[in-house]
N, C-alpha and C positions, 0 to 999 in steps of 0.2 A: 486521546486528548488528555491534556495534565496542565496545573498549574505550577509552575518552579519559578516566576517572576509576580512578585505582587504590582499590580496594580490597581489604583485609586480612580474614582471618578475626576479628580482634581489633575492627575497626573494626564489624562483624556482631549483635557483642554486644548493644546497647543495642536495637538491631532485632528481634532474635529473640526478647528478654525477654519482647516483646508478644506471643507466639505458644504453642502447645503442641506444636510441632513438632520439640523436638530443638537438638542443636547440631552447628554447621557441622564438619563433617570433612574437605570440601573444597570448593576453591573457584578454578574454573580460568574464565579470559575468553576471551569469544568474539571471535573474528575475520568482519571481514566488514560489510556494511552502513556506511551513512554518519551515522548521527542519534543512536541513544543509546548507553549506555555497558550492555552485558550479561555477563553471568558465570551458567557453568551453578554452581550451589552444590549440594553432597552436605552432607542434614541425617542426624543418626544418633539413632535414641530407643528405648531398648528394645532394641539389638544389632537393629535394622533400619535399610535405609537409603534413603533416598525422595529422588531430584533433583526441583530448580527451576530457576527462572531466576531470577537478581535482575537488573532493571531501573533504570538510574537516565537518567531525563531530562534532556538537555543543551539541548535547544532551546523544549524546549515550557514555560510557566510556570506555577505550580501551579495558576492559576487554569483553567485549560487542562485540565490531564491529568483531572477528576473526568469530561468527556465520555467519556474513553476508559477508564476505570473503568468508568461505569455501562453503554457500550456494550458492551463483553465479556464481562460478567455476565450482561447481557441475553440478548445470541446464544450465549452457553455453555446458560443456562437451558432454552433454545428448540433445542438437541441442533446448535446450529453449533462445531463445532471449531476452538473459538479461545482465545488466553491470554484468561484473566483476574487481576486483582488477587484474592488470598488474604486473607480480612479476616481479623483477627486475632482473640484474645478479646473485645473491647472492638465486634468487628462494622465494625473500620475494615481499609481495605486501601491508602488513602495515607501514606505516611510521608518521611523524608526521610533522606537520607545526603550526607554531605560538600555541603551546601545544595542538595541538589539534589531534586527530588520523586522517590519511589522507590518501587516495588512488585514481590511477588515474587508470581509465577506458576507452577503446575503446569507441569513441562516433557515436553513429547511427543515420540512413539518415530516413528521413522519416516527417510525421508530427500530429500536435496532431488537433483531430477533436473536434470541440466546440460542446457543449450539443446539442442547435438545429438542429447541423449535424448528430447524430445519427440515424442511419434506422437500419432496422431488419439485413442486411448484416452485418452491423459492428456488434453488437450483437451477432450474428451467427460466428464470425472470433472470437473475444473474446473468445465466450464460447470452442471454438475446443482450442483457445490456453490456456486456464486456465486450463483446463483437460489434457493435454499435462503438465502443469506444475504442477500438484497434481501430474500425473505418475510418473515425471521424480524425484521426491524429496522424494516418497513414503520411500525409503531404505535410505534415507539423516542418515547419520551416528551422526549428534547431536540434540540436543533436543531443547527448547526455549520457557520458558512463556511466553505470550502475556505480552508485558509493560502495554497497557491496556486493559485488559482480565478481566475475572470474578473476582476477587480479587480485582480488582480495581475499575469495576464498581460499585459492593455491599460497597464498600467503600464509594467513592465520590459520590454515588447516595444520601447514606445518611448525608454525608455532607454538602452537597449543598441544602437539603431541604429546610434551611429555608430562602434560596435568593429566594427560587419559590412563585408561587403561588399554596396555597393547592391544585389543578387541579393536576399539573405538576408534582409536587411534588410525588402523589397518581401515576401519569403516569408513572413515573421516577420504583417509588417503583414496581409496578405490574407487569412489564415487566422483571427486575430485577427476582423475584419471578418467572414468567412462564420460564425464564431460566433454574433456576433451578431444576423446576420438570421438565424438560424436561430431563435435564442432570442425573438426579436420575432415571429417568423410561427407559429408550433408553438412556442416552448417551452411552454406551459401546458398543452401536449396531450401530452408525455410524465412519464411515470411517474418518480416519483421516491422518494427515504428516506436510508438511512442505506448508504453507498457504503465499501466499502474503500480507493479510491483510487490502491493503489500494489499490488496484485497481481498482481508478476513473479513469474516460476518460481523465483524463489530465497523466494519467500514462501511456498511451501506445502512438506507432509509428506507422503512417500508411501511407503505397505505395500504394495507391486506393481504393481496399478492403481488403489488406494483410495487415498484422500485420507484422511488424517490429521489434520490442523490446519492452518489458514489464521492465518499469522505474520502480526505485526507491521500491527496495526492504527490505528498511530499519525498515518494520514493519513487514515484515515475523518472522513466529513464528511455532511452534506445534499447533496445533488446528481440527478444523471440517474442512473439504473438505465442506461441505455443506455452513457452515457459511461464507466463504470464497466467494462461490458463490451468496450468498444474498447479501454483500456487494456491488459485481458489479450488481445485477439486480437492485439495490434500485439505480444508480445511473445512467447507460446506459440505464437503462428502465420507468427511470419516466417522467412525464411530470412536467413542472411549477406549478400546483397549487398539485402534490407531489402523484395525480395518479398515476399509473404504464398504459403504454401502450400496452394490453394486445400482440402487434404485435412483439413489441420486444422482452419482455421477451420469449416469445414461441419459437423465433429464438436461444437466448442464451442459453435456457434450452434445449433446442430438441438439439442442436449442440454440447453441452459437453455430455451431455447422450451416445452421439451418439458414444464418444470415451471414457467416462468412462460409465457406466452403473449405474445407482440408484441402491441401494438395497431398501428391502423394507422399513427397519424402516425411511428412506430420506423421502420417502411418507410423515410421519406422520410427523418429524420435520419440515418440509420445510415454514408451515405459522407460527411458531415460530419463528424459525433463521432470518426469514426476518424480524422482527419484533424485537428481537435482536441485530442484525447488525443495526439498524435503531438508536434505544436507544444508543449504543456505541456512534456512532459520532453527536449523538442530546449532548448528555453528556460530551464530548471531546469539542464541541464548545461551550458549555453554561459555561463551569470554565473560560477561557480567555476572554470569554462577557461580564463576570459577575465580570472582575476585580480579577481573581483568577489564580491562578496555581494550581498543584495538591496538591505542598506539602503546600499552602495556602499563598505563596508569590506572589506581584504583578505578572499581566502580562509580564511585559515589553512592547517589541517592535516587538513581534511576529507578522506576519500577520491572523488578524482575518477574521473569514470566521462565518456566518449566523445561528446560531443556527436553526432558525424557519422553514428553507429548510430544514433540516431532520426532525425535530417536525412533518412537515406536512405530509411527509414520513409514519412515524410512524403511524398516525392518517389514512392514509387512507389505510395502511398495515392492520389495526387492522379494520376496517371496510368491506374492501371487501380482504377476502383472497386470494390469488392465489395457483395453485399444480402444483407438477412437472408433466409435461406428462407422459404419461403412453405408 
């Protein structure tokens, strides 16, 4: 979460008219995150006082955000701990602030645990609630390609080659490539639906060892169950120098197994996709590192995040494999 669009309690107004919710009494911006523009808001009604979140969309376009609308509702519906849009009287929940698409959301209690706080429990509470939300989105009634999915890494992998160094480069390529035969020999034989996509530890809420709420859903997509899952191992389960610690992962993996079930061809993908998932966000952070965007315009003023922490990811992905339990 970040803030990159000001707004005022005054500016709030014409917003909250739609609602029976009260008026803003306060309204302080969140720090953090790289993509939308968030603010926790204190509404007041009747001398009570009830927070949210208001959200306003920088990247995604309105045509875009009703997927991640109707996906929220859904898995809130279905008892998954997640924002959703607050429809208003009128039963709507997209609106717009300073042209931008905007929605406000129930804001949850909880808190976010830093990398070195990770142990096999949290781990283990992830993996039950990630499986929980593959279930719950399995019959999700729309569809949605990854923004940046296959199409786009086979793009910008090869675009960016020639800022790398031929190493990296070749790295970038290979990996790219072992997707694909993956996707051509089994992909029809793994499980797939409606994916989180970007579930790092800075994305979930937590009351001790309970999960809370599973943030920022804005890169949910159609995709692999599987891959989705490698995303949080490479991230809940590594160490600093980009090891996996084999204690966590075995917590994460045994714990979602345990409420979805592997099939078999998961077996065989499993030391790909991680390895995958790995390349995605090595590749995602090396174009704004490297002075780039996708479509090949400056950065700007996005917050940059470490290429090299997933690179090394990668490199020890591809060295010591790991399997799903058995």
């Amino acid at each position: 979460m970040a803030v990159y669009t000001t707004v005022t309690r005054q500016d709030l107004e014409p917003l909250l008219s739609n609602y029976d919710l009260g008026q803003a009494s306060d309204l302080q911006g969140i720090e953090g995150g790289i993509e939308n523009t968030n603010y926790f808001l204190t509404l007041e009604q009747d001398g009570q006082q009830q927070q949210y979140v208001l959200t306003l969309f920088e990247e995604l376009g309105e045509e875009e955000v009703p997927f991640f609308i109707e996906l929220g509702q859904w898995l809130a519906e279905r008892g998954v701990p997640v924002p959703y849009g607050i429809k208003d009287r009128n039963g709507i929940a997209l609106h717009q602030l300073h042209k931008r698409p905007t929605i406000l959301q129930p804001r949850f209690t909880g808190r976010h645990i830093s990398q070195a706080e990770i142990r096999p429990r949290h781990c283990a509470a992830i993996g039950c609630a990630l499986a929980q939300f593959h279930l719950a989105g399995e019959q999700f009634f729309l569809k949605r390609q990854a923004h940046r999915g296959l199409f786009w890494w086979r793009r910008e992998s090869a675009r960016i080659a020639s800022h790398l160094s031929a190493e990296d480069a070749q790295l970038l390529k290979a990996e790219v490539e072992a997707f694909d035969q993956l996707r051509e020999h089994i992909g029809d034989q793994l499980p797939q639906g409606a994916i989180h996509g970007d579930l790092f530890h800075d994305n979930a809420l937590f009351d001790g060892d309970r999960i809370n709420a599973i943030l920022d859903i804005y890169n949910a997509a159609t995709g692999y169950w599987l891959y989705d899952l490698a995303i949080v191992a490479n991230d809940w389960c590594c160490n600093p120098d980009g090891s996996i610690d084999p204690a966590r992962e075995q917590a994460l993996l045994s714990h979602y197994g345990q409420v979805r079930p592997f099939c078999a061809a998961e077996y065989d993908a499993w030391p790909v996709l991680v390895r995958t998932a790995a390349m995605r966000f090595w590749l995602s952070r090396l174009l704004p590192w490297l002075g780039l965007e996708q479509d090949g315009s400056e950065s700007g003023d996005k917050k940059l995040k470490d290429p090299d922490e997933l690179k090394r990811i990668l490199l020890a992905r591809r060295a010591t494999p790991t399997q799903l339990p058995r």
